[in-house]
DOLUM-315775 format. One line per 8 residues: number of its first residue (from 0); for each residue y, x, z of N, C-alpha, C, CB. Coordinates in steps of 0.2 Angstrom, whole numbers. Glycine has a CB too. Layout:
BEGIN
NUM = Y,X,Z,Y,X,Z,Y,X,Z,Y,X,Z  ...
***
This chain:
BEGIN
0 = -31,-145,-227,-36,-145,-222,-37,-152,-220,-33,-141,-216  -43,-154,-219,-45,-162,-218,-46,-161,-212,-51,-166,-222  -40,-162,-208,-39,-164,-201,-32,-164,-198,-43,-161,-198  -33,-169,-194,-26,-169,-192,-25,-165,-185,-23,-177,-191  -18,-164,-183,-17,-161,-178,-23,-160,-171,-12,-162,-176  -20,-168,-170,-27,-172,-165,-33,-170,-164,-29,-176,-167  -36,-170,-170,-40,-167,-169,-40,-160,-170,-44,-170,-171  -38,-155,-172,-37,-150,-170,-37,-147,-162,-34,-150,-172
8 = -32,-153,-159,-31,-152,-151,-36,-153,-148,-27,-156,-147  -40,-158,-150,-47,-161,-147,-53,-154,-146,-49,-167,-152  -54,-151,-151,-57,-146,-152,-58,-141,-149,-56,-145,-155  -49,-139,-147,-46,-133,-143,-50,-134,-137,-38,-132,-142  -46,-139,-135,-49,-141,-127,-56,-139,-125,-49,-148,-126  -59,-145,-131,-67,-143,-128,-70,-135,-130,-73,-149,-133  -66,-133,-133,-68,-126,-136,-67,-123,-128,-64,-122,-143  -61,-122,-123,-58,-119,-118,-64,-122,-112,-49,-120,-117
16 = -66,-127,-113,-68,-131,-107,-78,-128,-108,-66,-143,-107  -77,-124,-112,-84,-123,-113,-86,-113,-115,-87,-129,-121  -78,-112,-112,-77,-104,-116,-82,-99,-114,-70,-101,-114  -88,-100,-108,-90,-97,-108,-97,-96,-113,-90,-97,-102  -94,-98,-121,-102,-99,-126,-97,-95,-132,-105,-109,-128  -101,-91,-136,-97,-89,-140,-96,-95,-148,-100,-80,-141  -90,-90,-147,-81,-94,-154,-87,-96,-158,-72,-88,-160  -91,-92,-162,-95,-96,-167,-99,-99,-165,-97,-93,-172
24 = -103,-99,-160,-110,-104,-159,-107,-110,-158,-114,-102,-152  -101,-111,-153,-99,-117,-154,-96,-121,-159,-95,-118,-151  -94,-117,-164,-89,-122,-169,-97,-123,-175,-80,-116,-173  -103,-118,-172,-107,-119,-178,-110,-124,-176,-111,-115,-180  -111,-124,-169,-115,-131,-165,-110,-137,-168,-116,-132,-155  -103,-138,-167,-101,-142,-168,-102,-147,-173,-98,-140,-168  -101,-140,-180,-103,-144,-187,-110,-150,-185,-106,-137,-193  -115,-144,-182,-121,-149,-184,-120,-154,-181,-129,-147,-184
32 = -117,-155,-175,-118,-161,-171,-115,-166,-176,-114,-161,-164  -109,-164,-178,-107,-170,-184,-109,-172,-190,-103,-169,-185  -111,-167,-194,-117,-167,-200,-122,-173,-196,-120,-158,-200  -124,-173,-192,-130,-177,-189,-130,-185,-186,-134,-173,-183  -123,-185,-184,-120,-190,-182,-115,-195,-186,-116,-187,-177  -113,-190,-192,-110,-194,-199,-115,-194,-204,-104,-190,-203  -120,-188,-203,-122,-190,-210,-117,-186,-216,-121,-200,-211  -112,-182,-215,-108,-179,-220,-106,-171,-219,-102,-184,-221
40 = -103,-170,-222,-103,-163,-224,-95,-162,-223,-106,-161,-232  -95,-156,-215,-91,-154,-212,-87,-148,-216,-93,-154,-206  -80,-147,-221,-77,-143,-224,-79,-134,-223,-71,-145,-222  -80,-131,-223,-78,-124,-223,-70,-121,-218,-78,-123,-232  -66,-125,-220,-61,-125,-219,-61,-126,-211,-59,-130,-222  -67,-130,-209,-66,-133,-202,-68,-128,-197,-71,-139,-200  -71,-121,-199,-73,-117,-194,-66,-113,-194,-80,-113,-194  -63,-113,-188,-57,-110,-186,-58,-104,-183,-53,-114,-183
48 = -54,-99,-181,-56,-95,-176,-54,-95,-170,-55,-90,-179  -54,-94,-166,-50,-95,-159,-43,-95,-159,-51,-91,-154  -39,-88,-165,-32,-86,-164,-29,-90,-169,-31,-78,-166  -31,-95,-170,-28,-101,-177,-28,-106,-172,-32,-103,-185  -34,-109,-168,-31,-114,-165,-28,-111,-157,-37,-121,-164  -28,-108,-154,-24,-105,-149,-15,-106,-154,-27,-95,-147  -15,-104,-159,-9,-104,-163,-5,-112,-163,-10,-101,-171  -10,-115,-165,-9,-123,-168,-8,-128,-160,-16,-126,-174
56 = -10,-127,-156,-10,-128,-148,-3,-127,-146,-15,-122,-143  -2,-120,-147,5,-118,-143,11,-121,-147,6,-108,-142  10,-124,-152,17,-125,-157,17,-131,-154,16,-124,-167  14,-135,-150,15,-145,-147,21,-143,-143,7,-150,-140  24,-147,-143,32,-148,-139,28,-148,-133,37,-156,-140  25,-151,-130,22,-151,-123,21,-146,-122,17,-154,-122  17,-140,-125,14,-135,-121,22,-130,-121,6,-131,-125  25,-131,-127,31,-125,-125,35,-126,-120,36,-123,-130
64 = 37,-133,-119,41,-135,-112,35,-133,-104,43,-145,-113  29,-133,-105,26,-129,-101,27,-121,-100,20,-130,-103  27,-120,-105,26,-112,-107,33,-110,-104,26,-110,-116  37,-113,-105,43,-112,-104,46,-112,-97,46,-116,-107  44,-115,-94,43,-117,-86,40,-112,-83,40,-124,-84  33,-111,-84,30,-105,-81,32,-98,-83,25,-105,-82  33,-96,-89,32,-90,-92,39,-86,-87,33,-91,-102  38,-80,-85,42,-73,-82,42,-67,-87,37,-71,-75
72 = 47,-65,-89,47,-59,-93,48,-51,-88,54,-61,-98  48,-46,-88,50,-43,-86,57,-40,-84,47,-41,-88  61,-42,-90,68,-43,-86,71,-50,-81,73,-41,-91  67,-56,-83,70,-59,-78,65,-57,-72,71,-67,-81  61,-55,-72,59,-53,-65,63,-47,-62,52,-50,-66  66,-44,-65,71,-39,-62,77,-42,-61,71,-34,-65  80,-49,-64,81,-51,-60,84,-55,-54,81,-50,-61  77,-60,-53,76,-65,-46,74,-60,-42,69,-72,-47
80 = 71,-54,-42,72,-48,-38,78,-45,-36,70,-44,-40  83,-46,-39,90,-43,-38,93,-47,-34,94,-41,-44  90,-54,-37,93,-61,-34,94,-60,-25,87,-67,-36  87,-61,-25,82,-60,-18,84,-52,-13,72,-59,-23  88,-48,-16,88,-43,-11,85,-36,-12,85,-46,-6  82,-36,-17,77,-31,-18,82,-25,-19,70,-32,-24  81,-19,-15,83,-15,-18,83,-12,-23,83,-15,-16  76,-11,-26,76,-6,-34,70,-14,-36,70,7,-35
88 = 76,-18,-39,73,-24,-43,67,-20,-50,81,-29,-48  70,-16,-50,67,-14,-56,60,-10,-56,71,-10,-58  61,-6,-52,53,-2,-50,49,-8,-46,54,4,-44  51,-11,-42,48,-18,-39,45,-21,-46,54,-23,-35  49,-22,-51,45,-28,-58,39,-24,-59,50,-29,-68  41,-18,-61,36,-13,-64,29,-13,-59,39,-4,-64  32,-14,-52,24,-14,-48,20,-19,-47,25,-14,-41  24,-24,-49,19,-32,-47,16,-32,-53,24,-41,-46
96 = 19,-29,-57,17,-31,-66,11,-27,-68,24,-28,-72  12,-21,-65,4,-16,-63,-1,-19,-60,4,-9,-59  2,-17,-54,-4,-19,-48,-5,-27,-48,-1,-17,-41  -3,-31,-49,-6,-40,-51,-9,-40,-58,0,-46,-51  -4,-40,-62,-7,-42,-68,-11,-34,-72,0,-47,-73  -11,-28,-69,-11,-24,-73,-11,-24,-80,-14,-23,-71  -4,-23,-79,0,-22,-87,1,-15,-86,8,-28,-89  3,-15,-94,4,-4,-95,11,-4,-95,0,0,-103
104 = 14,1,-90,21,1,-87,23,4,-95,22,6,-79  23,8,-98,25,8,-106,25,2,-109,19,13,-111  19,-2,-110,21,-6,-113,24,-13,-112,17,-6,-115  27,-13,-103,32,-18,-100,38,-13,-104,33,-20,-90  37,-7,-104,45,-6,-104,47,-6,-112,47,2,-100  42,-8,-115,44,-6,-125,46,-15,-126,32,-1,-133  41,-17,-122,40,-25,-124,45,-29,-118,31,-27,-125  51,-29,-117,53,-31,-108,54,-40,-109,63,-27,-105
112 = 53,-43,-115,55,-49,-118,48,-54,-117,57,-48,-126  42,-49,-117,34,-52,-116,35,-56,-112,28,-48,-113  32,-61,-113,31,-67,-107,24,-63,-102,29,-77,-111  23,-65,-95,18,-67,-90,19,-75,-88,18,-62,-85  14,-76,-89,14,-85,-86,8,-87,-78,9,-91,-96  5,-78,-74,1,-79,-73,3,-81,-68,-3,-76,-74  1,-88,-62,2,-90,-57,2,-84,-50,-3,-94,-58  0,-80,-51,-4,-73,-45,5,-73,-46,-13,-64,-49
120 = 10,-70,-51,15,-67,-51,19,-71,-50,17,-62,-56  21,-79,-51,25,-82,-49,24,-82,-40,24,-88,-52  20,-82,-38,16,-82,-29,19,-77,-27,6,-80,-27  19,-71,-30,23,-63,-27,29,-66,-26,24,-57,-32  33,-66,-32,40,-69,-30,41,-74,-26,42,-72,-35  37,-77,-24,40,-82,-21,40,-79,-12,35,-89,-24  33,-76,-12,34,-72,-4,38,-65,-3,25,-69,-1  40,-63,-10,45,-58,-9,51,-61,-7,47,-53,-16
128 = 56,-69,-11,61,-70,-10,59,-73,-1,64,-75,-15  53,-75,3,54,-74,9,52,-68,15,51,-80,11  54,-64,12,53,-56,15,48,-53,16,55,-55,20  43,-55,12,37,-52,13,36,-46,11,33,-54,11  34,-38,13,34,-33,8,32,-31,3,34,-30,9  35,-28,-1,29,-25,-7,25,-25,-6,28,-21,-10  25,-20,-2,16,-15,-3,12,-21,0,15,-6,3  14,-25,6,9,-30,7,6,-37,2,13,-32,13
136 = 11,-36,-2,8,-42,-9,6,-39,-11,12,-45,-13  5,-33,-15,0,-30,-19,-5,-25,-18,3,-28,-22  -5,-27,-9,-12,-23,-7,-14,-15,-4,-15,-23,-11  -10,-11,-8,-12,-4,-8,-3,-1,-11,-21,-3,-14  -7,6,-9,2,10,-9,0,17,-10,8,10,-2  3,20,-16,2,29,-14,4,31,-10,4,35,-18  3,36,-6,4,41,0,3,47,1,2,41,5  7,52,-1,7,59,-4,1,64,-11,5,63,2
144 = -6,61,-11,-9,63,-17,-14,58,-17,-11,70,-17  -12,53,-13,-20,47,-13,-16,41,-12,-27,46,-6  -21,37,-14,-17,29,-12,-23,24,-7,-15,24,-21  -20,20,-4,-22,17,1,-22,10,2,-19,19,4  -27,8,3,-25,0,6,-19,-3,13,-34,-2,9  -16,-8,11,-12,-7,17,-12,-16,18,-2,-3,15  -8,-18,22,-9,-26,25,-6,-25,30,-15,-30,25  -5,-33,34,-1,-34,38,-4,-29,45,0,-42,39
152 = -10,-27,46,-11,-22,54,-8,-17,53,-17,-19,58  -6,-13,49,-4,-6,50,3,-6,45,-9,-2,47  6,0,50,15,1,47,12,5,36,24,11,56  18,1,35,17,4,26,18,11,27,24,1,19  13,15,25,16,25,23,20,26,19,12,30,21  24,30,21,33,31,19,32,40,17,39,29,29  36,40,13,37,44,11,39,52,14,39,41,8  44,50,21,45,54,25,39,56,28,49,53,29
160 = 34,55,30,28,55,34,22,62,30,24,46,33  26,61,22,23,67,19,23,73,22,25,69,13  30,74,26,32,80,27,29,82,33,39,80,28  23,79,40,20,77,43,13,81,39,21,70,45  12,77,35,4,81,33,5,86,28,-3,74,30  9,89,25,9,95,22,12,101,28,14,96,14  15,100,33,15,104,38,9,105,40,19,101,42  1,99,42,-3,102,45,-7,103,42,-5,99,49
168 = -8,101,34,-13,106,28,-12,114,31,-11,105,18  -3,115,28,-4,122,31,-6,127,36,-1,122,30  -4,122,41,-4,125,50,-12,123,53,2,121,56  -15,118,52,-22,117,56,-27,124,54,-27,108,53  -30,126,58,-32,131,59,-40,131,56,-31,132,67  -44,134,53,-51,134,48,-55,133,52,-55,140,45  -60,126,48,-67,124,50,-65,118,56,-73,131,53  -59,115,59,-61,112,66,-61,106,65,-56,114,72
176 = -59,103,72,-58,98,72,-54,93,73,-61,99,74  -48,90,71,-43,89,74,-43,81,75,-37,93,71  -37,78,80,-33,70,81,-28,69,77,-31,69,87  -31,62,74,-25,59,71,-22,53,78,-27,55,62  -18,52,78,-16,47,85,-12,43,81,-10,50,92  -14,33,84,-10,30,81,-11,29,74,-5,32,82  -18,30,70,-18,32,64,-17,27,60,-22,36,62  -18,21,61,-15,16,56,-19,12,52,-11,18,53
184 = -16,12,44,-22,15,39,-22,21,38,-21,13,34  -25,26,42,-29,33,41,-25,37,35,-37,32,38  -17,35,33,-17,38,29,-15,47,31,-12,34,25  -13,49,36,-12,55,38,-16,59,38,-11,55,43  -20,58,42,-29,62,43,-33,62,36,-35,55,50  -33,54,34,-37,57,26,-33,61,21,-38,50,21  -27,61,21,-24,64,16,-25,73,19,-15,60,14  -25,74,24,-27,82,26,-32,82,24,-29,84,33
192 = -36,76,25,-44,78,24,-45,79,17,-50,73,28  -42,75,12,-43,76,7,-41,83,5,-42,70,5  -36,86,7,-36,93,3,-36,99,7,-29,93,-1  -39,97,13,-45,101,18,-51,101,17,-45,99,24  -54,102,15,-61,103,14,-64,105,21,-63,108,7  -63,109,24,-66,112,28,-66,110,35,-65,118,27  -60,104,36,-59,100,43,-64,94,42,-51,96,43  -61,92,49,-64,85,50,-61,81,57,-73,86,51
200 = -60,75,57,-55,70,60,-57,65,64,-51,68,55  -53,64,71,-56,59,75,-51,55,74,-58,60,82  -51,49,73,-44,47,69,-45,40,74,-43,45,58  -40,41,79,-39,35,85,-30,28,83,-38,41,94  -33,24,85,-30,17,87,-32,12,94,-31,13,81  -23,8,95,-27,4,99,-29,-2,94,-22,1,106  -26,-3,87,-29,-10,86,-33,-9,79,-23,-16,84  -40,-14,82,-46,-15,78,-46,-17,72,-50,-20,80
208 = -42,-19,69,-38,-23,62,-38,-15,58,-27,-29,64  -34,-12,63,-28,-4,60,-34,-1,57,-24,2,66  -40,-1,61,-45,4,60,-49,1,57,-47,8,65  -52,-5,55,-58,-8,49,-53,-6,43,-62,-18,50  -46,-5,43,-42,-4,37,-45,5,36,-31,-6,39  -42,8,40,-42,14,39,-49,17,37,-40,17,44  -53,14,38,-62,15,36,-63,13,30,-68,8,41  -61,7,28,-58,6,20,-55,11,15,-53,2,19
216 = -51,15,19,-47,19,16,-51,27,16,-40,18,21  -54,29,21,-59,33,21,-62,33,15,-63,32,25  -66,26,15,-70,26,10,-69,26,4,-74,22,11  -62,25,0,-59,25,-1,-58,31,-7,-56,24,5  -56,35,-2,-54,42,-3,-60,48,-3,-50,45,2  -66,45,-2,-70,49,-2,-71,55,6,-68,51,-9  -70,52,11,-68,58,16,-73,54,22,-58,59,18  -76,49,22,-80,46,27,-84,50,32,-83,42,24
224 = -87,54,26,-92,56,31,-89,63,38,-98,60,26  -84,63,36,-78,69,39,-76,67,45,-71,69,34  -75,60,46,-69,56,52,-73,52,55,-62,51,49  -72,51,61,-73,47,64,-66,43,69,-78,50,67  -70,36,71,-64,32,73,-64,29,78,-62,28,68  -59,30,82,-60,28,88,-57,22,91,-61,33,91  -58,16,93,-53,11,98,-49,16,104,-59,3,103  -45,17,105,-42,19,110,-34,18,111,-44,26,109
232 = -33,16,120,-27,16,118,-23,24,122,-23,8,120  -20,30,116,-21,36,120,-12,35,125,-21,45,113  -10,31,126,-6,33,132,-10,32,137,2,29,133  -16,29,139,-20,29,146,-26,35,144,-24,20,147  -29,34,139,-34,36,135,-32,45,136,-34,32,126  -39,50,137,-40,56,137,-44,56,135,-40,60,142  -45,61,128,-53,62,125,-56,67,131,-53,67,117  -64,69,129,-68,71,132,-68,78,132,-72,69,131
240 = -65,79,128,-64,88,127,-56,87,123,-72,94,122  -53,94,125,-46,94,121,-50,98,114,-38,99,125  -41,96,110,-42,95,102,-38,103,101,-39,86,97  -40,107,96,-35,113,92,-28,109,89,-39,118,85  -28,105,87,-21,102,85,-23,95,84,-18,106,78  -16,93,88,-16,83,87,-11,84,82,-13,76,96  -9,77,78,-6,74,75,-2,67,76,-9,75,71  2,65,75,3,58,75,12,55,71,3,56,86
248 = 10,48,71,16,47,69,17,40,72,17,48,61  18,41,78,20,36,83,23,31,84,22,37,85  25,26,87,27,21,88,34,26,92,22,17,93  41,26,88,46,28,92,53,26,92,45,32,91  54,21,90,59,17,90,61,11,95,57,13,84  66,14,103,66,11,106,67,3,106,68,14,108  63,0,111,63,-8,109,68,-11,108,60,-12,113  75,-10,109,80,-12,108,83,-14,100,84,-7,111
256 = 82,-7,97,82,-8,92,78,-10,86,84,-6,91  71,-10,89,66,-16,85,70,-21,81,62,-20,91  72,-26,86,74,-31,84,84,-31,79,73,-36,91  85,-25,78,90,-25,74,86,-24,66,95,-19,76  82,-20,66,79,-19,59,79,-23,54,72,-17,59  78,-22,47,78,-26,42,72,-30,46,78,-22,33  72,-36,40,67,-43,41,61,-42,37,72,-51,38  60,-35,34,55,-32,32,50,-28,37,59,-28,27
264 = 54,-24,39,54,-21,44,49,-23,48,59,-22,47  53,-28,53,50,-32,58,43,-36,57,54,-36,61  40,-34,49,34,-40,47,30,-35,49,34,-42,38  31,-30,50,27,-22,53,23,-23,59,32,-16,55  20,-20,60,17,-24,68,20,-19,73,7,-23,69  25,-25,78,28,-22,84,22,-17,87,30,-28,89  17,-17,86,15,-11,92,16,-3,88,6,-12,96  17,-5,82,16,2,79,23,3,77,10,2,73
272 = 29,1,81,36,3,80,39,5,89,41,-5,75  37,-1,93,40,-1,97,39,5,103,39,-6,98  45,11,105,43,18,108,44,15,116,49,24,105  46,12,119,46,10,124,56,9,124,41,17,130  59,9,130,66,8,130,67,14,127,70,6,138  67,23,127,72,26,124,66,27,117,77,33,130  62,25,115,58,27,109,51,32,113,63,31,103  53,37,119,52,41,118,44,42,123,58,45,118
280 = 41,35,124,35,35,128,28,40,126,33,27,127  30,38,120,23,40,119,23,51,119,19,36,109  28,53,116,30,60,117,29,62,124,36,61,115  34,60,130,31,59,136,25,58,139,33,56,138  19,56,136,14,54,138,9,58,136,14,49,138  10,61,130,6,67,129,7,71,131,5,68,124  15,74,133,15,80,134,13,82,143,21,82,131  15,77,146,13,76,152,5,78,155,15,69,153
288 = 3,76,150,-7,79,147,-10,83,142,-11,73,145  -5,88,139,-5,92,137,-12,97,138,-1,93,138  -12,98,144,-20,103,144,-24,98,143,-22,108,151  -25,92,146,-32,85,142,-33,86,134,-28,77,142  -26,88,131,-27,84,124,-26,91,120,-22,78,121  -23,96,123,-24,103,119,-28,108,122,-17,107,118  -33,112,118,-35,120,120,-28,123,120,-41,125,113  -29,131,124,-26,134,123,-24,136,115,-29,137,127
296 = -17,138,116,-17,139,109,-16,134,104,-22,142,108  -15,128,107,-17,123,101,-10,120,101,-25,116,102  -10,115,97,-2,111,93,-1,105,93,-1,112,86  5,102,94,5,96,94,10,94,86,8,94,103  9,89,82,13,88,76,15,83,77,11,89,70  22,81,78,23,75,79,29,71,74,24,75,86  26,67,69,35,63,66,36,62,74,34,54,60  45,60,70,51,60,75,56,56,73,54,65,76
304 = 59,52,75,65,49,74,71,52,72,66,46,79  75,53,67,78,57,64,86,60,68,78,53,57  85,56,75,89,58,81,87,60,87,92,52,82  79,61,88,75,62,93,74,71,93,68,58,91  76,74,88,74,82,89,75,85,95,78,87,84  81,85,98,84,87,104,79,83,111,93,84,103  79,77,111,76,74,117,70,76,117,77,68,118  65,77,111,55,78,111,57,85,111,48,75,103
312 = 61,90,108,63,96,111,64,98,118,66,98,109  66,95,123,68,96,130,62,93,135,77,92,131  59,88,131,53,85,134,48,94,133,49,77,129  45,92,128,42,102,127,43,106,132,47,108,121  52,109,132,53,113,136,50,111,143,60,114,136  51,107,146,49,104,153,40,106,151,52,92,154  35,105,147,29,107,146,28,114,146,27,104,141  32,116,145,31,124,141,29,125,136,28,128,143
320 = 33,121,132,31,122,126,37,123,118,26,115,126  37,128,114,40,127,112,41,124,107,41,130,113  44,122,103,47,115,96,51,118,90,54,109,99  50,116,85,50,120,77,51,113,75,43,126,72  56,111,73,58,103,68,58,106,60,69,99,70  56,101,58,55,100,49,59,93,46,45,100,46  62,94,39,69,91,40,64,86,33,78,95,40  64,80,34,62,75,27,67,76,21,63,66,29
328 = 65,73,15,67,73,9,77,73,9,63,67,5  79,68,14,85,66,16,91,73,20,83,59,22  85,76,22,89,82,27,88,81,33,96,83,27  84,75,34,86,73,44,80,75,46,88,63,48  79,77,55,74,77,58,69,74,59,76,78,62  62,78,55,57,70,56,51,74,59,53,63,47  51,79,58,45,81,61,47,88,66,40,83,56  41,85,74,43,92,76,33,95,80,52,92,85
336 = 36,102,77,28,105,79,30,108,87,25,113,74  25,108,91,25,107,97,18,114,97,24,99,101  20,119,100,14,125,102,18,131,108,10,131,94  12,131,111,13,135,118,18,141,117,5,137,121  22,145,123,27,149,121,23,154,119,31,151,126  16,156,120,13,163,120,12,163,113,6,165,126  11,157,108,11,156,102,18,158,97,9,149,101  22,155,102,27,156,98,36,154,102,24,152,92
344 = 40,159,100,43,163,107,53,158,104,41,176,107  52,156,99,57,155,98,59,147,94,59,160,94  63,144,96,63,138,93,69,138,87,65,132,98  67,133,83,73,135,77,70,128,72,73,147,72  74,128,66,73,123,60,70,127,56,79,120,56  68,121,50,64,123,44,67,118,37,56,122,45  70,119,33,69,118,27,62,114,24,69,123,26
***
């Protein structure tokens, strides 16, 4: 080949610094420019294809001690994750590795030796080793048959929370109207809605951030024209007419123990953790207004703290109302349904 490395490199470069022209046009401009400039007759040889000098690039000592510095493989990403605290290092790699660089989770797992070199996944790492969450580095998160935009205004949807909206696909009553309270990013209320056809949703918050998120998330899922959204803060706040069934998954973690929670945790927005001193403010404050916020006949669905059954049960009682708990994937108490005695005359668990 009549050329030396050098120029080879020289070539690459200006080939990269011009890539938005295509591989042959340039190397055919090239020729002529030099043909016209020498006067001579540039090899055959000399039109390279991109994957030969990309090849002859990466073989310079320089760039592999680059290469080397940046490059991340899949298993050492699993693990400076492990390093760092993560508890499933491993499903964590698999996520950044999708959701940033969208790579194909088969083919991280056939090939775990691949390098990534892309800057975006070094950045992850680096705000995961200072506690940042997942779901908030990579933006969005499934939540029971949809997925969702999430970020720093609204708590991440958790998986216990499922047990909350397949309770009220089943139970919300044909064609109405119902409340989501506290809704966050909307994932509660859209995910009914999405496999409710026949509902529709007033999906309230006190913070403005929570709900341009959840509007996203609507739109999202396709359920927009269904919901609407309102600024409200409902421990003051009464709607204008009561609702056949509210929902919520509340702020109920008394403020004490706020500040024990992982350092994950607490990246969460305090208003959408903190229940007042015993958690149990906001339960009290609906039920206190119960005919405001329920027709006859209507229901209250409330996640629960997985020690709360007994105390948002005795609150009820004091309402007249009786309580049915539903137990998360774990077995513990997370949800309880709240409906009038003439509905329903006995309290007890569910499975």
């Amino acid at each position: 080949m009549n050329c030396g490395k050098s120029r080879c490199f020289d070539i690459y470069i200006q080939y990269s610094n011009k890539n938005k022209k295509k591989q042959g046009l340039f190397l055919q401009n090239r020729q002529e420019k030099e043909k016209n400039e020498r006067n001579e007759t540039v090899p055959e040889s000399f039109v390279f294809v991109d994957f030969f000098l990309w090849q002859w690039y990466t073989e310079t000592d320089e760039n592999q001690e680059k290469k080397g510095h940046d490059a991340v493989t899949y298993r050492t990403l699993k693990e400076r994750l492990q390093n760092i605290g993560a508890q499933e290092p491993a499903e964590e790699a698999l996520c950044l590795l999708r959701e940033l660089l969208h790579a194909d989770t088969a083919s991280v797992l056939a090939y775990p030796e691949r390098e990534y070199s892309e800057e975006v996944l070094l950045q992850a790492l680096s705000q995961r080793a200072s506690g940042r969450p997942l779901q908030y580095i990579v933006g969005s998160w499934p939540f029971f048959r949809e997925t969702y935009y999430v970020n720093e205004s609204c708590l991440i949807p958790r998986a216990d929370t499922e047990i909350l909206v397949q309770a009220a696909i089943e139970d919300i009553p044909q064609g109405v109207r119902f409340a989501d309270l506290c809704t966050g990013s909307g994932c509660v209320a859209i995910s009914i809605l999405c496999s409710r056809k026949d509902l529709r949703a007033d999906a309230v918050d006190v913070m403005k951030d929570a709900l341009a998120l959840a509007e996203r998330n609507a739109v999202r899922n396709g359920v927009e024209q269904r919901i609407r959204f309102m600024e409200r803060d409902v421990l003051t706040w009464t709607p204008p007419e009561p609702y056949p069934f509210v929902v919520a998954n509340p702020p109920y973690i008394p403020d004490a123990v706020v500040e024990t929670l992982a350092p994950e945790v607490r990246q969460e927005p305090a208003v959408a953790l903190r229940g007042g001193e015993d958690g149990l403010r906001f339960y009290r404050s609906l039920l206190e207004r119960k005919e405001l916020w329920l027709r006859p006949g209507g229901a209250f669905y409330f996640e629960i703290g997985a020690d709360q059954g007994e105390a948002v049960g005795r609150l009820a009682g004091l309402s007249g109302m009786s309580a049915r708990l539903l137990q998360d994937y774990e077995g513990r108490d997370r949800v309880i349904c709240l409906t009038g005695r003439d509905c329903e005359n006995e309290t007890g668990k569910e499975n």
